[in-house]
C-alpha positions as CSV (number, residue, x, y, z in Angstrom):
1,X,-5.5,0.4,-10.8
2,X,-6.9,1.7,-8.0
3,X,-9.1,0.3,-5.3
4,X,-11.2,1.3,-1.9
5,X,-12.0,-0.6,1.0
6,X,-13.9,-0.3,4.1
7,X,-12.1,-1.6,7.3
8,X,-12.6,-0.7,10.9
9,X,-14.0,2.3,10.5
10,X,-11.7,3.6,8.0
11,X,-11.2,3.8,4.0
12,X,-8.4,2.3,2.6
13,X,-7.4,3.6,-0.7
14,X,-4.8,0.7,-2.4
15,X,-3.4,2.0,-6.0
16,X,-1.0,0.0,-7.9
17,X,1.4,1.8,-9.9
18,X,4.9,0.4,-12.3
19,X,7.7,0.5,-9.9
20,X,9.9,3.5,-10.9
21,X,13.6,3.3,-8.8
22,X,14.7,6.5,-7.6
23,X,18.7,6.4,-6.7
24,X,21.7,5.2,-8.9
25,X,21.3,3.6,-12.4
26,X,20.8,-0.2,-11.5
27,X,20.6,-2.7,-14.7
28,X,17.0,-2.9,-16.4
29,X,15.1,-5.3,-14.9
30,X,14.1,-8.5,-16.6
31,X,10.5,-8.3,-15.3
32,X,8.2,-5.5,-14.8
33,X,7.4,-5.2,-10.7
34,X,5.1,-3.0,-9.1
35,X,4.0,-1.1,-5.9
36,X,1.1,-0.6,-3.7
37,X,0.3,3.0,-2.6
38,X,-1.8,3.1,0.3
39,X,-3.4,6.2,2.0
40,X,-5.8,5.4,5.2
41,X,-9.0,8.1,5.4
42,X,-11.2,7.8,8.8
43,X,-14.6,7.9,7.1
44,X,-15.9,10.9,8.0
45,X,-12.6,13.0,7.3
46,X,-11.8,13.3,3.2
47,X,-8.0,14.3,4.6
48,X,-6.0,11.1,5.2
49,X,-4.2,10.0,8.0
50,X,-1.1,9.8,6.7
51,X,0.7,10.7,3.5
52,X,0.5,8.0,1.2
53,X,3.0,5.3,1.9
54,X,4.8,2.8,-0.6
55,X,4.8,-0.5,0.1
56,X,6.5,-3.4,-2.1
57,X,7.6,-7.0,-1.1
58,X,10.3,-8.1,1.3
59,X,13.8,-6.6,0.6
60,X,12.8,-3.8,-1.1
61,X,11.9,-5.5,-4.4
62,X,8.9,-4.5,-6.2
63,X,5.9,-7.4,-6.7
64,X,5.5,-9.4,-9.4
65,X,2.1,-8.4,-10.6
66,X,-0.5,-5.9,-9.9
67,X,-2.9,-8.2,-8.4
68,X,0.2,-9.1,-5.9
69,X,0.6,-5.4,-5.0
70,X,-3.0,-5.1,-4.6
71,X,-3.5,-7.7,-1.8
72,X,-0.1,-6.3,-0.5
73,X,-0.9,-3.0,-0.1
74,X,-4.5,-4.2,1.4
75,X,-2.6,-6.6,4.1
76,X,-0.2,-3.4,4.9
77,X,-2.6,-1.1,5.2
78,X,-5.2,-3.6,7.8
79,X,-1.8,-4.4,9.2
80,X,-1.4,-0.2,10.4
81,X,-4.9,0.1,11.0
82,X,-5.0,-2.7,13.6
83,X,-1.5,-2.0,15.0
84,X,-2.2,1.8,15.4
85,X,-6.1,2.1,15.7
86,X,-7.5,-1.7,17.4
87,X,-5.8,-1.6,20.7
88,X,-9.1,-2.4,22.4
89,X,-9.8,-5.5,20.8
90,X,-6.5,-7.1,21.3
């Protein structure tokens, strides 16, 4: 799932995708999670800002469902542009 949003002057590209743990074998986990991808474009540039970043929830554990991810990934990805981008209107 993949979706695109216009904020600020930017695109924000959120994608959802079946959390896949990288590392040492850790037991299976009794629900599937998930993760938000997020890559920021500046609209007029098709190169994005940064490389794409991963996001989950708190602790490092993966969300419960995609929708979850989704809005996560959105709220991160506001969150950057704001912080990093908005200095003038705080």
């Amino acid at each position: 799932m993949t979706r695109s949003y216009d904020y600020e002057g930017f695109t924000l590209e959120i994608s959802v995708e079946s959390d896949i743990s990288i590392g040492p074998k850790k037991l299976a986990p009794t629900r599937p999670g998930y993760v938000a991808v997020v890559r920021i474009f500046q609209k007029a540039n098709a190169i994005a800002v940064f490389s794409p970043l991963r996001f989950g929830e708190a602790g490092g554990r993966p969300f419960a469902t995609e929708a979850d991810a989704l809005m996560g990934g959105y709220s991160a990805a506001r969150k950057i542009v704001d912080d990093l981008f908005c200095h003038d209107r705080h």
